[in-house]
C-alpha positions in Angstrom: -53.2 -12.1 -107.3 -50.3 -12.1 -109.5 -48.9 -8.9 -111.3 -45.7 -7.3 -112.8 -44.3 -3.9 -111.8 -42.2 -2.4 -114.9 -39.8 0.8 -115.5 -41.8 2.8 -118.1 -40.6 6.3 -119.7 -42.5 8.7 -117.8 -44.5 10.5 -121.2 -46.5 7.1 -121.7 -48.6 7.1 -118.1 -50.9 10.3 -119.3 -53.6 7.7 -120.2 -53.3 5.9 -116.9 -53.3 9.4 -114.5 -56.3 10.1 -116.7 -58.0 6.5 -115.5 -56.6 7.3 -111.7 -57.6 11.1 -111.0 -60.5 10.8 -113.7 -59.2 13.8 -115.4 -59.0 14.1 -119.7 -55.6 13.1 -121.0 -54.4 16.4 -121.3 -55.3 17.8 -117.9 -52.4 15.5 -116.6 -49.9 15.5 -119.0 -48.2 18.1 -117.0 -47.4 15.6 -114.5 -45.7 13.2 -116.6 -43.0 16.1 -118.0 -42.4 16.7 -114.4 -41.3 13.1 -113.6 -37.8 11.4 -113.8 -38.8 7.9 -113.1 -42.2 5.8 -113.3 -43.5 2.5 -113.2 -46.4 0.8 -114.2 -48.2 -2.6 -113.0 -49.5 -4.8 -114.7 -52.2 -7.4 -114.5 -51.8 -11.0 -115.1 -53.8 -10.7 -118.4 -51.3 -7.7 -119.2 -54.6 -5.0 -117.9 -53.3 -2.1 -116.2 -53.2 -2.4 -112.3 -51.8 1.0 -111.6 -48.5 3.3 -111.8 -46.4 5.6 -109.7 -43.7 8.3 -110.7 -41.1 10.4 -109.3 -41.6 14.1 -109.2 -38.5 16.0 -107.6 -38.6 18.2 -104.9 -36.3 20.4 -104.1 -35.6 19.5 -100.6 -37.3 16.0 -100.2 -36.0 13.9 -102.5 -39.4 13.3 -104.6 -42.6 12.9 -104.9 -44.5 9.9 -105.4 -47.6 10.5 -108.0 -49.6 7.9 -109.3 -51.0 5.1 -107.8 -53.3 2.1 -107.4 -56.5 1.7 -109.7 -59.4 1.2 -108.0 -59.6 -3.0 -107.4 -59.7 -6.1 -105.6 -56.3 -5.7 -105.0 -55.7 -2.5 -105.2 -53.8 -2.4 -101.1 -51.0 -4.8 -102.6 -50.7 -2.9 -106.0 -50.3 0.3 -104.4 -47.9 -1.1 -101.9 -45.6 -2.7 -104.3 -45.7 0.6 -106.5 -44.6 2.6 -103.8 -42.0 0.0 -102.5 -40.1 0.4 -105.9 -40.0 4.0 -105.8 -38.7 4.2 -102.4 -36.0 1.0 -103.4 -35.1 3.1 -106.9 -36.4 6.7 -106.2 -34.2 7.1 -102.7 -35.7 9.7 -100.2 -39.4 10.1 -101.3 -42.7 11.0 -99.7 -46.1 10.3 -100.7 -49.7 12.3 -99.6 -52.1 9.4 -98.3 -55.2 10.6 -100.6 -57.3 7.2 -99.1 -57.2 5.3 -102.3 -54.5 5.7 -104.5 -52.1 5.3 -102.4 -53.5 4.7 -99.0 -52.4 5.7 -95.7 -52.2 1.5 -95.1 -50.7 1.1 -98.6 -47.5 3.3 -97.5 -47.3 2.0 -94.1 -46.8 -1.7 -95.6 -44.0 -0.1 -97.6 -42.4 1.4 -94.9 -43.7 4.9 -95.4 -44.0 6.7 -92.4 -46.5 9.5 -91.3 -44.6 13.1 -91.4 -47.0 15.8 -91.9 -50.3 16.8 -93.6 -52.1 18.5 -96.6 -54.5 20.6 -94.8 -57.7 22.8 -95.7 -58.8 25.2 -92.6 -61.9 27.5 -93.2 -63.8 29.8 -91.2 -64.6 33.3 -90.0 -62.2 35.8 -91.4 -59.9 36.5 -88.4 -60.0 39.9 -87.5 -57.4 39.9 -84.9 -53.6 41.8 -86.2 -50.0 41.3 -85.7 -47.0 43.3 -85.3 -44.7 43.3 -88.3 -41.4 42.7 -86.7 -38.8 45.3 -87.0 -36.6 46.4 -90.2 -39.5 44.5 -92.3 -42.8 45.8 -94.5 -45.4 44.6 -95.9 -46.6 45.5 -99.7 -49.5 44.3 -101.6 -48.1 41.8 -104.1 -49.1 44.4 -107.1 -46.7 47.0 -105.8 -43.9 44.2 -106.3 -44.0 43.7 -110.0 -40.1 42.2 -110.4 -40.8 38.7 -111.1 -37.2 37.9 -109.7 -38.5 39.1 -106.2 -41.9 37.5 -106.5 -39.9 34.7 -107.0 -37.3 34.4 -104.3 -40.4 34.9 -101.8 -42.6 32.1 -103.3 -39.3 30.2 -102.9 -39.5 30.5 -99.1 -41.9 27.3 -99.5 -39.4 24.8 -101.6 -38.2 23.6 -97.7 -41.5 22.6 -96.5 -42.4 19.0 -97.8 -45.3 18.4 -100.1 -43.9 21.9 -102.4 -41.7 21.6 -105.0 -38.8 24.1 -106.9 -40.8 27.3 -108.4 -40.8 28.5 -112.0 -41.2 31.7 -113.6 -44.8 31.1 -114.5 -45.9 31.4 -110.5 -44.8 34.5 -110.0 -47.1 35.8 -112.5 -50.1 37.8 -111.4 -52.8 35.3 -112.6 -50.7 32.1 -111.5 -53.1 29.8 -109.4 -56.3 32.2 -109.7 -53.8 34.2 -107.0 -55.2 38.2 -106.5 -51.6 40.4 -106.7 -54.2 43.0 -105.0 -55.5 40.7 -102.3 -51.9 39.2 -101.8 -48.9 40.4 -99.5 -45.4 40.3 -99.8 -42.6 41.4 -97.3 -39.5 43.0 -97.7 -36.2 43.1 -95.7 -34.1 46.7 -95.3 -32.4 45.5 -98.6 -35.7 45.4 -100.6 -35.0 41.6 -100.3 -38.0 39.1 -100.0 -38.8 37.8 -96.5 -42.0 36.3 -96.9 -45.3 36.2 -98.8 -49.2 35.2 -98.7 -51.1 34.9 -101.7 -55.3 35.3 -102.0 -57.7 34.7 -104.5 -61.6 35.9 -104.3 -63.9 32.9 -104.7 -67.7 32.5 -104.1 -68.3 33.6 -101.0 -64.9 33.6 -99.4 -60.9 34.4 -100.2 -58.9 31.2 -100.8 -55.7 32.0 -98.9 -52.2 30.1 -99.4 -50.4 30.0 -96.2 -47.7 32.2 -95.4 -44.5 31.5 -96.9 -41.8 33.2 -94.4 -37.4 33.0 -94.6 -36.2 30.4 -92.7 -34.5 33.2 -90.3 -37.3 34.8 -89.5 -39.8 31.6 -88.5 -39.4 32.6 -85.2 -40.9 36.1 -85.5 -44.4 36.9 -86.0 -44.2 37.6 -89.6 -46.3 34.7 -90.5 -48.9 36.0 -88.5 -48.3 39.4 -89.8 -49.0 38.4 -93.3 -51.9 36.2 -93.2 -53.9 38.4 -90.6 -53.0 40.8 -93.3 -54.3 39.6 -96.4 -57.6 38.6 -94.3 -57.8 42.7 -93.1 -57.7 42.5 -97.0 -60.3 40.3 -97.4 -62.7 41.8 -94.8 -62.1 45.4 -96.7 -63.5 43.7 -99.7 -66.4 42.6 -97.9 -65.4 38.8 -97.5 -66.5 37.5 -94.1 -65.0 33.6 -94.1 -61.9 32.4 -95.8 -60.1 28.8 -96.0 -56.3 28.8 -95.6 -54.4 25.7 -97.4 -51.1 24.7 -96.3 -48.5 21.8 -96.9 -46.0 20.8 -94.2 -46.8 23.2 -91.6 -45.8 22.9 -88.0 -47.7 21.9 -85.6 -47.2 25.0 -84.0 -48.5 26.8 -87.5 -51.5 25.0 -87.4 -52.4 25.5 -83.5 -52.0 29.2 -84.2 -54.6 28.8 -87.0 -56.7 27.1 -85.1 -56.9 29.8 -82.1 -57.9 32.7 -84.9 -61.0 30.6 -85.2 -60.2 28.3 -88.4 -60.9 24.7 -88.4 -59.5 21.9 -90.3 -61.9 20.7 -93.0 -59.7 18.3 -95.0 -56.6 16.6 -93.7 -54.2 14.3 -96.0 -51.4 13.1 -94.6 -47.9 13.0 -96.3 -46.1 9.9 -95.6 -42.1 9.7 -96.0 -39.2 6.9 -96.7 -35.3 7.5 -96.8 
Protein backbone atom coordinates (compact mmCIF):
# COMPACT_ATOMS: atom_id res chain seq x y z
CA UNK A 1 0.00 0.00 0.00
CA UNK A 2 1.00 3.38 -0.86
CA UNK A 3 0.53 6.43 1.53
CA UNK A 4 1.98 9.98 2.36
CA UNK A 5 3.14 11.07 5.82
CA UNK A 6 2.80 15.05 6.13
CA UNK A 7 3.92 17.91 8.80
CA UNK A 8 0.47 19.11 10.03
CA UNK A 9 -0.03 22.06 12.76
CA UNK A 10 -0.68 20.21 15.81
CA UNK A 11 -4.55 22.01 16.58
CA UNK A 12 -5.97 20.22 13.28
CA UNK A 13 -5.52 16.31 14.57
CA UNK A 14 -8.45 16.65 17.40
CA UNK A 15 -10.76 14.91 14.80
CA UNK A 16 -8.35 12.20 14.09
CA UNK A 17 -7.44 11.40 18.21
CA UNK A 18 -11.21 11.43 18.39
CA UNK A 19 -11.31 8.49 15.43
CA UNK A 20 -8.08 6.67 17.27
CA UNK A 21 -8.99 6.61 21.22
CA UNK A 22 -12.80 6.83 20.25
CA UNK A 23 -13.29 9.73 22.48
CA UNK A 24 -15.63 13.10 21.39
CA UNK A 25 -13.65 15.84 19.85
CA UNK A 26 -13.33 17.78 22.75
CA UNK A 27 -12.27 15.10 25.24
CA UNK A 28 -8.84 15.27 23.27
CA UNK A 29 -8.28 18.54 22.35
CA UNK A 30 -6.14 18.79 25.31
CA UNK A 31 -3.63 16.75 23.72
CA UNK A 32 -3.18 18.62 20.66
CA UNK A 33 -2.29 22.18 22.80
CA UNK A 34 0.29 20.00 24.44
CA UNK A 35 2.11 19.08 21.16
CA UNK A 36 4.99 20.85 19.34
CA UNK A 37 5.13 18.73 16.27
CA UNK A 38 2.60 16.21 14.44
CA UNK A 39 2.10 14.43 11.45
CA UNK A 40 -0.60 12.92 9.71
CA UNK A 41 -0.79 9.91 6.95
CA UNK A 42 -2.50 9.82 4.40
CA UNK A 43 -4.18 7.31 2.17
CA UNK A 44 -3.72 6.88 -1.47
CA UNK A 45 -7.28 8.18 -2.06
CA UNK A 46 -6.23 11.16 0.34
CA UNK A 47 -8.46 9.01 3.58
CA UNK A 48 -6.84 9.34 6.72
CA UNK A 49 -4.35 6.48 7.69
CA UNK A 50 -3.30 7.75 11.07
CA UNK A 51 -1.16 10.57 12.95
CA UNK A 52 1.39 10.96 15.64
CA UNK A 53 2.60 14.10 17.68
CA UNK A 54 5.17 15.21 19.91
CA UNK A 55 4.36 15.89 23.55
CA UNK A 56 7.49 17.14 25.66
CA UNK A 57 8.68 15.66 28.60
CA UNK A 58 10.68 17.13 30.75
CA UNK A 59 13.42 14.70 30.95
CA UNK A 60 12.83 12.36 27.88
CA UNK A 61 12.76 14.32 25.01
CA UNK A 62 8.87 13.61 24.06
CA UNK A 63 6.27 11.72 23.80
CA UNK A 64 4.92 10.17 20.95
CA UNK A 65 0.79 10.34 20.83
CA UNK A 66 -1.19 9.31 18.11
CA UNK A 67 -0.99 6.59 16.00
CA UNK A 68 -2.14 4.05 13.49
CA UNK A 69 -5.99 3.64 12.59
CA UNK A 70 -7.23 0.49 12.80
CA UNK A 71 -6.41 -1.31 9.03
CA UNK A 72 -5.01 -3.58 6.64
CA UNK A 73 -2.01 -1.75 7.02
CA UNK A 74 -2.08 -0.39 9.98
CA UNK A 75 1.85 -2.19 11.17
CA UNK A 76 3.51 -0.13 8.25
CA UNK A 77 1.48 3.16 9.06
CA UNK A 78 2.25 3.06 12.47
CA UNK A 79 5.81 2.36 11.79
CA UNK A 80 6.49 5.07 9.34
CA UNK A 81 4.62 7.58 11.79
CA UNK A 82 6.82 6.78 14.47
CA UNK A 83 10.01 6.73 12.24
CA UNK A 84 9.40 10.44 11.45
CA UNK A 85 9.08 11.49 14.94
CA UNK A 86 12.09 9.78 16.10
CA UNK A 87 14.03 11.26 12.52
CA UNK A 88 12.39 15.03 13.44
CA UNK A 89 11.29 14.70 17.11
CA UNK A 90 15.07 13.61 18.44
CA UNK A 91 14.92 11.57 21.73
CA UNK A 92 11.32 10.28 22.06
CA UNK A 93 9.53 7.36 23.64
CA UNK A 94 6.36 5.83 22.90
CA UNK A 95 3.85 3.38 25.37
CA UNK A 96 3.20 0.09 23.20
CA UNK A 97 -0.76 0.27 23.78
CA UNK A 98 -1.11 -3.14 21.15
CA UNK A 99 -2.66 -1.24 18.32
CA UNK A 100 -1.86 2.22 17.90
CA UNK A 101 1.34 1.97 17.95
CA UNK A 102 2.32 -1.60 18.61
CA UNK A 103 5.05 -3.07 20.47
CA UNK A 104 6.11 -4.54 16.63
CA UNK A 105 5.25 -1.23 15.10
CA UNK A 106 8.13 0.56 17.35
CA UNK A 107 10.58 -2.22 17.11
CA UNK A 108 10.53 -1.88 13.19
CA UNK A 109 11.30 1.81 13.79
CA UNK A 110 13.98 1.22 16.00
CA UNK A 111 12.18 1.75 19.26
CA UNK A 112 13.47 -0.15 21.90
CA UNK A 113 11.77 -1.63 25.06
CA UNK A 114 12.72 0.65 28.30
CA UNK A 115 10.15 0.29 30.92
CA UNK A 116 6.31 -0.18 31.56
CA UNK A 117 2.90 1.48 32.26
CA UNK A 118 1.82 -0.76 34.99
CA UNK A 119 -1.60 -1.40 36.97
CA UNK A 120 -0.92 -3.70 40.32
CA UNK A 121 -4.10 -4.45 42.54
CA UNK A 122 -4.76 -6.48 45.52
CA UNK A 123 -5.14 -6.85 49.17
CA UNK A 124 -4.48 -3.61 51.01
CA UNK A 125 -0.97 -4.25 52.42
CA UNK A 126 -0.96 -4.00 55.94
CA UNK A 127 2.65 -4.35 56.55
CA UNK A 128 4.58 -0.49 57.76
CA UNK A 129 7.83 1.13 57.14
CA UNK A 130 10.11 3.22 58.98
CA UNK A 131 10.16 6.90 57.93
CA UNK A 132 13.80 7.55 57.64
CA UNK A 133 15.33 10.07 59.79
CA UNK A 134 14.99 14.10 59.76
CA UNK A 135 11.71 13.33 57.51
CA UNK A 136 7.65 13.33 58.21
CA UNK A 137 4.90 12.44 56.78
CA UNK A 138 1.61 14.79 56.54
CA UNK A 139 -1.61 14.08 55.06
CA UNK A 140 -1.64 16.07 51.77
CA UNK A 141 -4.65 18.39 53.39
CA UNK A 142 -2.37 19.66 56.11
CA UNK A 143 -0.04 20.92 53.16
CA UNK A 144 -2.22 23.46 51.45
CA UNK A 145 0.85 25.69 49.69
CA UNK A 146 0.34 24.80 46.17
CA UNK A 147 4.16 25.71 45.67
CA UNK A 148 5.06 22.75 48.00
CA UNK A 149 2.38 20.38 46.55
CA UNK A 150 4.06 21.23 43.67
CA UNK A 151 7.77 20.64 44.05
CA UNK A 152 6.77 17.10 45.52
CA UNK A 153 4.50 16.08 42.43
CA UNK A 154 7.64 17.27 40.55
CA UNK A 155 9.66 14.41 42.09
CA UNK A 156 8.01 12.36 39.06
CA UNK A 157 9.07 14.66 35.88
CA UNK A 158 12.54 12.12 35.89
CA UNK A 159 10.79 8.98 35.58
CA UNK A 160 9.82 8.37 31.81
CA UNK A 161 6.15 8.17 30.69
CA UNK A 162 5.48 11.70 33.21
CA UNK A 163 5.73 14.86 31.94
CA UNK A 164 6.46 18.78 33.55
CA UNK A 165 3.52 19.57 36.27
CA UNK A 166 1.22 22.60 36.24
CA UNK A 167 -0.41 24.43 38.87
CA UNK A 168 -3.73 22.72 38.16
CA UNK A 169 -2.31 19.19 39.76
CA UNK A 170 -1.58 20.32 42.83
CA UNK A 171 -5.04 21.22 43.39
CA UNK A 172 -7.09 19.16 45.85
CA UNK A 173 -9.57 17.62 43.32
CA UNK A 174 -6.78 17.14 40.45
CA UNK A 175 -7.06 13.53 39.12
CA UNK A 176 -10.20 12.53 41.52
CA UNK A 177 -6.89 12.56 44.03
CA UNK A 178 -8.25 12.49 48.15
CA UNK A 179 -5.84 15.49 49.92
CA UNK A 180 -7.22 13.35 53.05
CA UNK A 181 -6.33 9.98 51.80
CA UNK A 182 -2.96 11.33 50.34
CA UNK A 183 0.59 11.74 52.00
CA UNK A 184 3.22 14.15 51.54
CA UNK A 185 6.78 14.23 53.19
CA UNK A 186 8.79 16.93 54.41
CA UNK A 187 12.55 17.50 54.92
CA UNK A 188 13.88 19.49 58.30
CA UNK A 189 13.51 22.61 56.05
CA UNK A 190 9.63 22.06 55.50
CA UNK A 191 10.98 21.14 51.92
CA UNK A 192 9.14 18.37 49.82
CA UNK A 193 10.71 14.99 49.77
CA UNK A 194 8.22 12.84 48.41
CA UNK A 195 4.42 12.24 47.93
CA UNK A 196 1.57 9.53 47.30
CA UNK A 197 -1.68 10.52 46.24
CA UNK A 198 -5.22 8.31 46.75
CA UNK A 199 -8.54 8.53 45.60
CA UNK A 200 -11.68 6.35 46.99
CA UNK A 201 -13.29 4.39 44.20
CA UNK A 202 -15.89 1.50 44.22
CA UNK A 203 -14.69 -0.90 46.33
CA UNK A 204 -11.03 0.05 46.53
CA UNK A 205 -8.46 3.29 46.82
CA UNK A 206 -6.73 4.03 43.50
CA UNK A 207 -3.24 4.79 44.64
CA UNK A 208 -0.48 6.79 42.45
CA UNK A 209 2.90 5.45 43.22
CA UNK A 210 5.17 7.19 45.32
CA UNK A 211 6.93 10.01 44.07
CA UNK A 212 10.30 10.24 46.23
CA UNK A 213 13.65 13.07 45.74
CA UNK A 214 16.13 11.56 43.76
CA UNK A 215 18.54 11.68 47.05
CA UNK A 216 16.52 9.81 48.98
CA UNK A 217 15.63 6.64 46.47
CA UNK A 218 17.75 4.74 48.42
CA UNK A 219 15.93 5.03 51.72
CA UNK A 220 12.70 3.54 52.53
CA UNK A 221 10.60 6.51 52.03
CA UNK A 222 8.82 5.06 49.14
CA UNK A 223 7.75 2.39 51.16
CA UNK A 224 6.97 4.66 53.94
CA UNK A 225 4.47 6.54 51.97
CA UNK A 226 2.59 4.05 50.11
CA UNK A 227 2.20 1.56 53.16
CA UNK A 228 0.94 4.81 54.49
CA UNK A 229 -1.70 6.02 52.50
CA UNK A 230 -2.88 2.12 52.40
CA UNK A 231 -2.93 2.26 56.73
CA UNK A 232 -5.18 5.22 55.32
CA UNK A 233 -7.17 3.25 53.26
CA UNK A 234 -7.67 0.30 55.62
CA UNK A 235 -8.85 3.15 58.45
CA UNK A 236 -11.54 4.04 55.99
CA UNK A 237 -12.65 0.60 55.69
CA UNK A 238 -11.07 -0.17 52.14
CA UNK A 239 -9.75 -3.73 52.07
CA UNK A 240 -8.00 -3.91 48.27
CA UNK A 241 -6.30 -1.18 46.36
CA UNK A 242 -4.51 -0.92 42.78
CA UNK A 243 -1.32 1.08 42.65
CA UNK A 244 -0.37 2.68 39.08
CA UNK A 245 3.01 3.60 38.18
CA UNK A 246 5.11 4.75 35.09
CA UNK A 247 8.77 4.06 34.87
CA UNK A 248 9.40 2.32 37.99
CA UNK A 249 12.38 0.18 38.75
CA UNK A 250 12.40 -3.05 38.63
CA UNK A 251 13.32 -3.05 42.10
CA UNK A 252 10.04 -0.77 42.79
CA UNK A 253 7.88 -3.14 41.31
CA UNK A 254 9.41 -6.47 43.00
CA UNK A 255 8.86 -4.64 46.34
CA UNK A 256 5.19 -4.23 45.27
CA UNK A 257 4.89 -7.39 44.32
CA UNK A 258 6.18 -9.00 47.89
CA UNK A 259 3.27 -6.71 49.74
CA UNK A 260 0.90 -9.00 47.86
CA UNK A 261 -0.01 -6.76 44.70
CA UNK A 262 -0.07 -8.23 41.31
CA UNK A 263 0.33 -6.76 38.02
CA UNK A 264 -3.01 -6.59 36.19
CA UNK A 265 -2.15 -4.43 33.12
CA UNK A 266 1.36 -3.97 31.65
CA UNK A 267 2.23 -1.47 28.70
CA UNK A 268 5.39 -1.15 27.81
CA UNK A 269 7.20 2.19 26.91
CA UNK A 270 9.50 1.91 24.11
CA UNK A 271 12.42 4.59 23.52
CA UNK A 272 14.66 6.04 20.42
CA UNK A 273 17.63 8.72 20.73
Amino acid sequence: MTFTLSPVRPEELPPVFAALYGAPQEAVAWMADELEAAWIAHGEEGEVLGAVGLRPSPAHGSEVVGGALFGLHALQVASALALQARQDGGPVYAFADGGMLSARALEAAGYREVAAYRLLAGPTPQEAAALPGGLTLHSLSEVPDIAIRLDALGTYEDRIGHHAVIPQAAADDAGGFDPTLSLIALDEQGHAAGICRAAPEEGYVRIDAPGVRQDLRATSLRAALLLGVCALARDRGFEHVSVESWGDTAEELAADLQLGLGVEIENPIYAAG
